[in-house]
C-alpha positions in Angstrom: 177.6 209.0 113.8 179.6 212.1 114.8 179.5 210.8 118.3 180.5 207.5 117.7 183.8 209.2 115.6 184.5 211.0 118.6 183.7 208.1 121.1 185.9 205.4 119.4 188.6 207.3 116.9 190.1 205.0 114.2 193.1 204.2 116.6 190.9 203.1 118.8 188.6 200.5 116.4 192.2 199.5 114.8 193.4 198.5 118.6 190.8 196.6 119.5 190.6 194.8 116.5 194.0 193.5 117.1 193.3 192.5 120.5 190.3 191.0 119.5 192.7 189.2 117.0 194.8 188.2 119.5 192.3 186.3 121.8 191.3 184.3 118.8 194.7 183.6 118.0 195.0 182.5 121.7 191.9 180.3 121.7 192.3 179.1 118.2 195.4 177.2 119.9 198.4 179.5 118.4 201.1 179.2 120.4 201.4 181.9 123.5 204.7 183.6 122.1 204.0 183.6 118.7 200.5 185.2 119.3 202.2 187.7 122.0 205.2 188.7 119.8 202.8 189.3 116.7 200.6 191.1 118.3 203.7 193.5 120.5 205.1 193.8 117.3 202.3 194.4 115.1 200.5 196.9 117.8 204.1 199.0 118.0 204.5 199.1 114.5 200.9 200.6 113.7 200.9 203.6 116.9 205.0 204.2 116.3 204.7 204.4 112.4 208.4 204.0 112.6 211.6 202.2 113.9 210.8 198.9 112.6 213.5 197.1 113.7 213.7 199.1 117.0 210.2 197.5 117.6 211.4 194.2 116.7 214.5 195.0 119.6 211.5 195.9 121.9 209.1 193.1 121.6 212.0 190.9 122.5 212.9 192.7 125.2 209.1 192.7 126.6 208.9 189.2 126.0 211.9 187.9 127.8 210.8 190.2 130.6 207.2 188.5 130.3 208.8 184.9 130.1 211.4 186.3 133.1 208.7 187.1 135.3 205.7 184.7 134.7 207.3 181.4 133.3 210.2 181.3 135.6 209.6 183.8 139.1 206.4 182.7 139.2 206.1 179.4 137.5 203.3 180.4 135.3 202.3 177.9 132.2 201.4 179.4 129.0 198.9 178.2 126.8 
């Protein structure tokens, strides 16, 4: 048990559960900006542990880079 603390700290487990999360949310047919924003947002919030509305200033920022970049350069269709 000692080994699994120090293999996967409680960071870790609380990260991967929201990405887990996430892909469900994906495949469970939530839309792809609601489920991206959510989980930017949500993810920042939990490692920052502060700035709340600076996060809110950064998932927006990420997401009209990601929406930018994929959906108009590159002509990329969201689910």
């Amino acid at each position: 048990i000692k080994a699994l603390k120090y293999a996967m700290p409680l960071n870790v487990l609380i990260m991967l559960a929201l990405i887990i999360s996430y892909c469900v949310a994906l495949v469970e047919g939530v839309s792809f900006y609601i489920a991206t924003s959510l989980f930017l947002y949500i993810s920042m919030c939990y490692l920052t542990r502060k700035d709340y509305l600076k996060n809110i200033l950064w998932t927006a920022i990420v997401m009209a880079f990601i929406v930018l970049v994929f959906r108009v350069l590159f002509s990329v269709v969201f689910p």
